[in-house]
C-alpha positions in Angstrom: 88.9 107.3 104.0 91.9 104.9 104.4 90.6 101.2 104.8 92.9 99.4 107.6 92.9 95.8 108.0 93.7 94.8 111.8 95.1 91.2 112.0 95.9 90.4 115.4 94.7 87.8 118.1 94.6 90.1 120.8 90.9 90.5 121.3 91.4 93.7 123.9 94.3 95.4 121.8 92.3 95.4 118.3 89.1 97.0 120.2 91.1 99.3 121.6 93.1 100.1 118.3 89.9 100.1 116.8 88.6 103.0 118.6 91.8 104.6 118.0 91.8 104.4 113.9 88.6 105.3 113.9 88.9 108.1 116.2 91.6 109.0 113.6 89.1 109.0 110.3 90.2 105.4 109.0 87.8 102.5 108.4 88.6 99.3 110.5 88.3 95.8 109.2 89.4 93.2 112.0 90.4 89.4 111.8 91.8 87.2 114.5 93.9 85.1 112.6 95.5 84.8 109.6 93.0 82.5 107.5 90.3 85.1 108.5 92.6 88.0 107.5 93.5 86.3 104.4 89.8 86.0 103.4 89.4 89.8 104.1 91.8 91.1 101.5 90.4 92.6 98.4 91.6 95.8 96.4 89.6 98.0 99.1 92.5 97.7 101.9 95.0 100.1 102.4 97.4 98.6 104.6 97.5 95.8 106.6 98.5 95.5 110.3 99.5 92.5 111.5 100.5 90.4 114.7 103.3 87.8 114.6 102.5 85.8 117.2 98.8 84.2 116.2 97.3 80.8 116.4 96.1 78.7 113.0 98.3 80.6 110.8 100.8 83.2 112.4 101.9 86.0 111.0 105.1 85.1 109.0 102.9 82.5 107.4 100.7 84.7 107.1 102.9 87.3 105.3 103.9 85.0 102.9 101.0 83.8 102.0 99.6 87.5 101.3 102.8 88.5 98.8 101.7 85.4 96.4 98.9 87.7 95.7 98.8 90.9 97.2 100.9 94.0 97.1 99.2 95.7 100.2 101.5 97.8 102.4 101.9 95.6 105.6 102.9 97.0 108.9 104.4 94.1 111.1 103.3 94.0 115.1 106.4 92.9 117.0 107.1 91.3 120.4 109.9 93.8 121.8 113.2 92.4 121.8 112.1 90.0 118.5 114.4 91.4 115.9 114.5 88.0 114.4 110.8 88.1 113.8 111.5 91.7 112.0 114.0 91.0 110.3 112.4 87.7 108.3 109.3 90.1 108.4 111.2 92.6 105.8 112.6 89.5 103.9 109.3 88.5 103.4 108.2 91.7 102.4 106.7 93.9 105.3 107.2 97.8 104.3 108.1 98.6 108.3 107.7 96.6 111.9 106.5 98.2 115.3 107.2 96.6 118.5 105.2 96.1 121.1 104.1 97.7 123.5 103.4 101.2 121.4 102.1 104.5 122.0 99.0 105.4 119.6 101.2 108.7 118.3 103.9 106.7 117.2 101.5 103.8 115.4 99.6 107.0 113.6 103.1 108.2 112.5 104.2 105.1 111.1 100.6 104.5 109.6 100.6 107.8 107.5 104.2 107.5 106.9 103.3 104.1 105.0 100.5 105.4 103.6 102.2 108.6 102.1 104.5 106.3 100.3 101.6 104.6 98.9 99.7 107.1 97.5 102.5 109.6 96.5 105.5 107.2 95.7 107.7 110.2 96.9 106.4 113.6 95.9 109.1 114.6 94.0 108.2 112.6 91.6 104.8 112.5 90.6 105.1 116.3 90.7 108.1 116.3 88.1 107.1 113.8 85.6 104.7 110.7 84.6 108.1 108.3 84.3 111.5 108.9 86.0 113.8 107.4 84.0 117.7 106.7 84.4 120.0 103.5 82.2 117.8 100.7 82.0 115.2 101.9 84.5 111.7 103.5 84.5 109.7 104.1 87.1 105.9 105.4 86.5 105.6 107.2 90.5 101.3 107.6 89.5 100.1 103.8 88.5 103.2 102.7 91.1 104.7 100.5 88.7 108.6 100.0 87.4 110.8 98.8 84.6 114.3 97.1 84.6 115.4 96.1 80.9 112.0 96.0 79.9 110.2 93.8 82.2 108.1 94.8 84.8 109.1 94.7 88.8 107.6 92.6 91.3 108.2 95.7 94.0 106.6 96.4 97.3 105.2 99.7 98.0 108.9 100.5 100.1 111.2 99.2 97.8 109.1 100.7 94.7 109.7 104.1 96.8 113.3 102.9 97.7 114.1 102.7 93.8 112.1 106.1 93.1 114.4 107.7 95.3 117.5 106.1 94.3 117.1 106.9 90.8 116.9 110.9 91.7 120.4 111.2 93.2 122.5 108.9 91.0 125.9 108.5 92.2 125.2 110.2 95.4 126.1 108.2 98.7 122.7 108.2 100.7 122.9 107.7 104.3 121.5 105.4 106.4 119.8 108.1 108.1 118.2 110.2 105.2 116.5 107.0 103.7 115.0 105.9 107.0 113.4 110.0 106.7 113.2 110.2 103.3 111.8 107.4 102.4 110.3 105.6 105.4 108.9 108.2 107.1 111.0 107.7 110.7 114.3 108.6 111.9 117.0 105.7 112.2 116.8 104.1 115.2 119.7 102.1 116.9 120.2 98.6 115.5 117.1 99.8 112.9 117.8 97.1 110.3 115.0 98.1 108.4 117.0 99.9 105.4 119.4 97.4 105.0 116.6 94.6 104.8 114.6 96.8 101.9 118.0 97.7 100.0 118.9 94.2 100.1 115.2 93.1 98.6 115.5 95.7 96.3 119.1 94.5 94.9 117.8 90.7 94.6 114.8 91.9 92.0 117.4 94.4 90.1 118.6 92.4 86.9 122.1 92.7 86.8 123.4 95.7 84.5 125.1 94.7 81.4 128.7 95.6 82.7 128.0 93.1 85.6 128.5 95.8 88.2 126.2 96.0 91.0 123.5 98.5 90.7 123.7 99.5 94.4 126.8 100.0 96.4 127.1 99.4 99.8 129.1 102.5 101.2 130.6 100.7 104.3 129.8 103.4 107.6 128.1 105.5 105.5 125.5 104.7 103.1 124.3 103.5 99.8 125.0 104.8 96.1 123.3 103.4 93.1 126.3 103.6 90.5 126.4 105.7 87.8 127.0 104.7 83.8 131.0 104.3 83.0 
């Protein structure tokens, strides 16, 4: 059973999602602010919702806070029209964002989504082989960990899935579209930022490969490629 931490200030909405995640077969953990959330964390937590918009320590803060230590999947709660607060939410390391108001189908979807990521790291690969390997990178898809030149990555559970998926279609230009499916579980929305904010996390932890070329290309109006050898 999935254990889902609820950080929000919104006494009525975390009841009521309460009920809901439960309804659904999770276990519910709640916390009003961030310090309280904060204390709450601990290897047993699956993913993390949480508000932006909270008194003592709000949710960026939060956020930040909570990547010092932790690498649980975090699903940002969003005031609608507050794509500033999503898009620093990615740079700091949120796997997706949902803005408010939601429907209880569309949180589920995201939820599972997220979660899939987590405990699959894209099926494709753990089905394959115990390490996907391509130049200078390994990725181990069943203890979620990965390699550049050696050294281990400091990777969120989305850009550890990003990377996964890169590193199975070499030289290919991936769409917009087919990573916001493939990889986040959701089809791209308009003005959807959330790709481009995880591709451009994922670019600042590569190391740089020993030819100096960028390891992902940006594709302009189509996509992204992760270069080939030569």
């Amino acid at each position: 059973m999935p254990h889902i931490l609820l950080i929000d200030d919104d006494t009525e909405l975390t009841s009521l999602l309460k009920e809901v995640l439960s309804f659904e077969g999770f276990e519910v953990s709640e916390a009003n602010n961030g310090e309280e959330g904060l204390a709450l964390l601990s290897d047993q937590i699956d993913l993390i919702l949480l508000d932006v918009m909270m008194p003592k320590l709000n949710g960026m803060e939060t956020l930040k806070r909570l990547r010092e230590t932790w690498e649980t999947p975090v699903l940002m709660l969003t005031a609608k029209g507050e794509e500033i607060d999503r898009v620093i939410g990615l740079e700091l390391g949120a796997d997706d964002y949902l803005p408010k108001p939601f429907s209880d189908r569309e949180l589920m979807a995201r939820i599972r989504a997220i979660l899939r990521r987590t405990q699959s790291s894209n099926g494709k690969a753990t089905k394959n082989s115990d390490c996907i390997e391509y130049q200078d990178i390994q990725v181990f898809p069943g203890k979620q960990e990965a390699y550049c030149q050696g050294k281990l990555m400091d990777l969120t559970t989305t850009e550890f899935a990003l990377l996964a998926h890169f590193i199975q279609h070499p030289g290919d230009t991936l769409t917009k579209e087919a990573l916001s499916l493939d990889v986040l579980g959701k089809r791209l929305a308009a003005f959807d930022r959330a790709i481009d904010m995880h591709v451009s996390n994922l670019r600042k932890k590569l190391p740089e490969r020993s030819d100096g070329k960028s390891r992902i290309k940006t594709i302009r109006g189509r996509g992204y490629l992760l270069v080939e050898e030569g």
